[in-house]
C-alpha positions as CSV (number, residue, x, y, z in Angstrom):
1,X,48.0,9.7,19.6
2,X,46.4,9.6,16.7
3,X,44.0,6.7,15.8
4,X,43.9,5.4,12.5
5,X,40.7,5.7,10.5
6,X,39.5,2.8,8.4
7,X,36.3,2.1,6.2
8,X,33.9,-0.2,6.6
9,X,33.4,-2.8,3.7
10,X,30.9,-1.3,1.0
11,X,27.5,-2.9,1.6
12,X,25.5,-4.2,-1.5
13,X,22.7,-2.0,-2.1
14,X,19.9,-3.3,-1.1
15,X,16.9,-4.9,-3.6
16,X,13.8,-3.7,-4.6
17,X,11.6,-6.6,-5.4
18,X,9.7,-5.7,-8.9
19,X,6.2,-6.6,-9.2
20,X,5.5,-9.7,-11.4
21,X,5.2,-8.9,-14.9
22,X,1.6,-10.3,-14.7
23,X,0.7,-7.7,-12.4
24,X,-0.8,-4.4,-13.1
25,X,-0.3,-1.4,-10.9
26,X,-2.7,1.6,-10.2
27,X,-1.9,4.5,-8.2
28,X,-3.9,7.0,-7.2
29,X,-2.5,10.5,-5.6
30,X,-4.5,12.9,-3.7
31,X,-2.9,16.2,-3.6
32,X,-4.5,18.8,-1.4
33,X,-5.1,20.9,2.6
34,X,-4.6,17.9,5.1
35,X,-8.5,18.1,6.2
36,X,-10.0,17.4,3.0
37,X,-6.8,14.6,2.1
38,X,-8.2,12.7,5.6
39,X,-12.0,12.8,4.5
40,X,-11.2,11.8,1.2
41,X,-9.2,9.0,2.3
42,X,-11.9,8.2,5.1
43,X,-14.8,8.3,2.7
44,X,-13.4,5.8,0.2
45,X,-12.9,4.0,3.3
46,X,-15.9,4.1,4.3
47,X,-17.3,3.1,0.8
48,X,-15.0,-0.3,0.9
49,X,-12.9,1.2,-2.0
50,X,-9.5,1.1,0.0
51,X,-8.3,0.9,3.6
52,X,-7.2,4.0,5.1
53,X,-4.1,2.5,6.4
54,X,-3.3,1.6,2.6
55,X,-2.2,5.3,1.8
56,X,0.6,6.7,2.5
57,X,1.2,9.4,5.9
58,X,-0.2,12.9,4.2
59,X,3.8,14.6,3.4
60,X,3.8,18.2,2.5
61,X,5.0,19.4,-1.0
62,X,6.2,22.5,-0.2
63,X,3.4,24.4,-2.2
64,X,1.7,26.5,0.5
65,X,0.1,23.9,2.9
66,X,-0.5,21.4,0.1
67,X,-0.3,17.4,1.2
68,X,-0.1,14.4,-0.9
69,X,-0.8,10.9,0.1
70,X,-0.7,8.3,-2.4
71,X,-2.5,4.5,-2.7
72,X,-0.8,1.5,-4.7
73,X,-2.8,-0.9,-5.6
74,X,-2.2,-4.0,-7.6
75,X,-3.7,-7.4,-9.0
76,X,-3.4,-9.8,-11.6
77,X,-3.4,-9.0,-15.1
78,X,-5.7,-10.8,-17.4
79,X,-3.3,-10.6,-20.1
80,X,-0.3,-8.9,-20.7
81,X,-1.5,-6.7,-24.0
82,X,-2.7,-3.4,-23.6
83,X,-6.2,-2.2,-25.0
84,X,-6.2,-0.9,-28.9
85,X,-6.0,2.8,-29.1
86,X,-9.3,4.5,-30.0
């Protein structure tokens, strides 16, 4: 007997909330051996510049032992123009 196969209903994608537009967003990517990515991270820790459990788990980049772990931060904008170019 052969059973027949049917496909589930398509799901909607699922939404990515977008920051506010009065938001600004820094991020900051360390790239690097995993030793010297964890003491970087635990120094600016340890200086009150960002949790440690803010950055992301140290991935490899497939360049030789290389890491990257990377830190979003955001907070409100003062004002939605940019700075005059020098």
């Amino acid at each position: 007997m052969c059973q027949e196969h049917t496909d589930p209903q398509p799901q909607p994608a699922a939404s990515i909330p977008l920051p506010p537009p009065n938001q600004e967003t820094l991020r900051h990517i360390l790239l690097g051996d995993y030793a010297i990515l964890r003491d970087t991270i635990h120094t600016l820790h340890r200086l009150g510049y960002a949790d440690a459990g803010d950055w992301s788990k140290p991935m490899l980049t497939g360049r030789g032992g290389e890491y990257v772990s990377i830190l979003t931060q955001r907070r409100a904008s003062n004002s939605g123009e940019r700075p005059a170019e020098a």
